[in-house]
N, C-alpha and C positions, 0 to 999 in steps of 0.2 A: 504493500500500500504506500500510494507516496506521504511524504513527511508535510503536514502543510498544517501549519500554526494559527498561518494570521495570514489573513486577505484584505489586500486594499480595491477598495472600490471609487474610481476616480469619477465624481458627479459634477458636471458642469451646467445642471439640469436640463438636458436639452433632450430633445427624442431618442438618438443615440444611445444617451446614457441611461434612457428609461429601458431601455431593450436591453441591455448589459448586465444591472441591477439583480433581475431575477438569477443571470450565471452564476454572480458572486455568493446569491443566499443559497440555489444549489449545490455551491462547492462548499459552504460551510457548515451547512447540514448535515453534509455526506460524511466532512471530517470532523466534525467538533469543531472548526479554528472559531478564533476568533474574527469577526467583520468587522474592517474600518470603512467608514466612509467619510469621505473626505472633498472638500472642494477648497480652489484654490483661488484668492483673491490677487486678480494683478493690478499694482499701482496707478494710477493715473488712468484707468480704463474708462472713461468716462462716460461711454456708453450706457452702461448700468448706474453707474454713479456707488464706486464701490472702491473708490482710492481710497479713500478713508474710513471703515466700518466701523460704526458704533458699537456698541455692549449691544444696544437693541437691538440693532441690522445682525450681526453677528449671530446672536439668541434665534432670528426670525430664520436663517437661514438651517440653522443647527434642527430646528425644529421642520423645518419643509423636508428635509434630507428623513430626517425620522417615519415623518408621515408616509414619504415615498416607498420608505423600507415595511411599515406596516398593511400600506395597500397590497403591495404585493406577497406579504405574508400570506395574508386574510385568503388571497387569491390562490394559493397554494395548500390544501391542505396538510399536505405531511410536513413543508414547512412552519405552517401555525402550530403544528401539534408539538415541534422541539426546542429543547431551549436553546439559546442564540445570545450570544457574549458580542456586542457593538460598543465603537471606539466612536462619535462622529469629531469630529476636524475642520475646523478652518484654518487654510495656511495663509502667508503672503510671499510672493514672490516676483520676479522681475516678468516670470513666463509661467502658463500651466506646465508646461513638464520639468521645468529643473522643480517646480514646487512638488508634484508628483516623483521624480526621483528620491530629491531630497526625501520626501516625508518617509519614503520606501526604506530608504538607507537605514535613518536613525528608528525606525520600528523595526527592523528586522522582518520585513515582508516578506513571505512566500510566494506570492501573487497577486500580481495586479489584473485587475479587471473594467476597461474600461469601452468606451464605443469611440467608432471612427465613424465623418461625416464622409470620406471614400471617395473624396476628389480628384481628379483624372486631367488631366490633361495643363492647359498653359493656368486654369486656376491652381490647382494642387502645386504647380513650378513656384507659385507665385505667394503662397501661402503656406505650403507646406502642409504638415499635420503633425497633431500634436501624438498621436498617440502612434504614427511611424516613428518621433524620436523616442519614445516611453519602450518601444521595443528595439531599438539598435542598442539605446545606452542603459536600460535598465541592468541590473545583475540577476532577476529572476525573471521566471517568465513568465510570460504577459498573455492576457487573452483577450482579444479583441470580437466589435461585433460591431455592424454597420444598421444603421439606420433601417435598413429596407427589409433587415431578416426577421424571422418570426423571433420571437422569444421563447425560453424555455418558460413556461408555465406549471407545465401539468404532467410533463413526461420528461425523465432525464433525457439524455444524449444516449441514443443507443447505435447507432452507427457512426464509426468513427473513422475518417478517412486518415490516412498517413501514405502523404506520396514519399516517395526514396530514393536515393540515386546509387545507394551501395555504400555510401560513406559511412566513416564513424561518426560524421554529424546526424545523420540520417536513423542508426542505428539508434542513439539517444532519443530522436524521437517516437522511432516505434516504441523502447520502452516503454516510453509515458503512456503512449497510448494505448498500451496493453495495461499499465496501472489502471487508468481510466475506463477501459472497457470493463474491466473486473470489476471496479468499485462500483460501476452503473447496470454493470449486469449487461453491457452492448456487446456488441462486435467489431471485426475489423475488417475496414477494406485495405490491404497495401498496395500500391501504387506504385507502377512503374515505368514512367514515357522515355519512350525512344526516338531519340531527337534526329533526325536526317541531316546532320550537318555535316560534309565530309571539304577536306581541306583541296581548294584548286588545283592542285596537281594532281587530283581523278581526275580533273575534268579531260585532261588530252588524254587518257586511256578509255573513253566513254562511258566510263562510268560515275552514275551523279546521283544514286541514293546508296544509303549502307545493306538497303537490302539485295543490292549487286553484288555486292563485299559476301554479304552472312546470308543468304535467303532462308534460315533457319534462325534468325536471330530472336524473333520473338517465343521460341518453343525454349532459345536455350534461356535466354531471360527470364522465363516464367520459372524455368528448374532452378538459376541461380537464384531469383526473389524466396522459392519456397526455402530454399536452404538458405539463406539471411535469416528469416523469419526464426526457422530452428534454430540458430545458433545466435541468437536473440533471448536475453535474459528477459523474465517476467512471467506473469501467469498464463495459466494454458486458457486462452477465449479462442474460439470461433475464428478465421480467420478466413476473408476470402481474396482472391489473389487477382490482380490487374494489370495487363499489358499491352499498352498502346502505342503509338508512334506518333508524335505532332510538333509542337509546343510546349513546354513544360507547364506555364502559369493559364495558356488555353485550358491545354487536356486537365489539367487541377481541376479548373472550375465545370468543366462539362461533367466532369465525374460525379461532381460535389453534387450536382445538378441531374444527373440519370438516375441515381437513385436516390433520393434528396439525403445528405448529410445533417447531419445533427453536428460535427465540429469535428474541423480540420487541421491536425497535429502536424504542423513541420517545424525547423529546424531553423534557426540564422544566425550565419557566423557577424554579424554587429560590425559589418563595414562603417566606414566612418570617414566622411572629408573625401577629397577626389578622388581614390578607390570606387565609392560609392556612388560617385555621380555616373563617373565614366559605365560600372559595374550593374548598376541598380540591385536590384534583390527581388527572388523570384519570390520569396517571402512577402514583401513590401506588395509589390502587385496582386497580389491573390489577397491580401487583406483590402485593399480598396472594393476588391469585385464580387468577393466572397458570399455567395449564398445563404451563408452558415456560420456561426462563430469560430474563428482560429485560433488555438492554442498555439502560441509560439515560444518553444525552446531555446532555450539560454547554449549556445557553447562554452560560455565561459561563466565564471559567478558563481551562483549560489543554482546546486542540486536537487533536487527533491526527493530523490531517487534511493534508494537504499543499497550501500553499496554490494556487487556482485562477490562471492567466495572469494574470487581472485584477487578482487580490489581490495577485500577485505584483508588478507594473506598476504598482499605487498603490501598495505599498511603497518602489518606489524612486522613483519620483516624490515621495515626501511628504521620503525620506532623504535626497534633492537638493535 
């Protein structure tokens, strides 16, 4: 089971973060943590007129976030039925996500939970998004959820996508999502696209897809995905097996989308600065467009994971 204490839930009350809300009391039901919820005021934003908070404004806000969290209690039976440990927060800061990291850091969060507005194109360049930076630079991992997806209400997440590419990044996030499916009682789809990219110099041997190259490539890829899977720590769920050829961030969401997903488990290695511009993240794409809520995986930071025999047996090996 994964290890998860304390969950933040970043509210900037907007629809997004109404749709989000329900994920966060899900996951803290499942595990005991503790829920913070939290909203972050920035200086001079005059819009709202919230550079300066009162005791009052402050109190009226603490109090909206509550109410938010008891509507959708009410709306959940099994969640009204248990008990529920809540932090709520108001921060300030120059931006929502250094206020959203910061606050993560000094509580020692497990998980953040927040929604994306899932802007695309010359706006998104131009604005950015708060909760693409909350998953490059946070240290744990993050699960997002856009505007346009259903919310969990009434039924956990019982299918669980996790596309792979064979890495050890990849690897880490199946685990999660074999934690996940176990704790929710779902299943798994893994995921695996076969990209047609082959480098210029087929082209003057006439040859210009890989399936010139391998025209067995998807028989042998479905045998190497099942044996990932096996040699994959976590629990024994259900598992069923996916091999396509297209796009990566396409084929993701068509998948997510054929058999509707309940939440999509991958992986980001947390590019940063021109790396990232030049680079993008297939990660970052697939949360803009996504279906379904994305859990997104830390490479680096804080684990959730319980470590495997082995990990376990070089730890003490190294501590001796």
């Amino acid at each position: 089971m994964l290890k998860i204490r304390r969950i933040l839930f970043a509210d900037d009350f907007s629809e997004c973060a109404e749709k989000a809300l329900p994920i966060a009391l899900a996951l803290a039901q499942e595990h005991e943590a503790e829920l913070h919820l939290l909203h972050v005021v920035v200086p001079y934003e005059d819009a709202r007129g919230l550079s300066a908070l009162s005791e009052e404004q402050e109190a009226q806000l603490k109090q909206q976030m509550q109410e938010r969290l008891a509507a959708i209690r009410k709306a959940q039976p099994r969640a009204a039925a248990g008990a529920l440990k809540t932090v709520v927060a108001i921060e300030r800061d120059l931006a929502p996500a250094l206020g959203i990291l910061g606050y993560a850091e000094d509580h020692d969060i497990d998980v953040i939970v927040m929604g994306t507005h899932g802007r695309r194109g010359f706006r998104h360049f131009l604005m950015g998004s708060v909760a693409e930076e909350v998953v490059r630079l946070a240290h744990c991992p993050v699960i997002t959820t856009r505007q346009q997806v259903d919310p969990w209400h009434v039924h956990p997440p019982r299918r669980i996508l996790v596309p792979v590419d064979f890495s050890e990044h990849s690897r880490t996030a199946l685990r999660y999502g074999r934690e996940l499916a176990a704790a929710f009682g779902g299943h798994l789809t893994v995921l695996y696209v076969i990209e047609e990219i082959l480098h210029p110099a087929f082209y003057n041997t006439g040859v210009f897809s890989i399936y010139d190259v391998m025209p067995d490539i998807e028989e042998r890829s479905k045998k190497a995905l099942e044996e990932f899977v096996v040699r994959t720590d976590g629990p024994d769920v259900p598992v069923n097996y996916r091999v396509v050829h297209g796009r990566a961030v396409r084929e993701i969401l068509h998948e997510a989308e054929r058999e509707p997903a309940d939440l999509i488990v991958m992986a980001t290695h947390g590019l940063t600065g021109l790396q990232h511009l030049l680079l993008g993240s297939v990660t970052e794409r697939v949360i803009r467009q996504a279906p379904c809520p994305v859990f997104v995986v830390k490479v680096f930071g804080k684990s959730l994971l319980r470590p495997t025999e082995a990990e376990a047996s070089q730890k003490v090996n190294t501590s001796t």
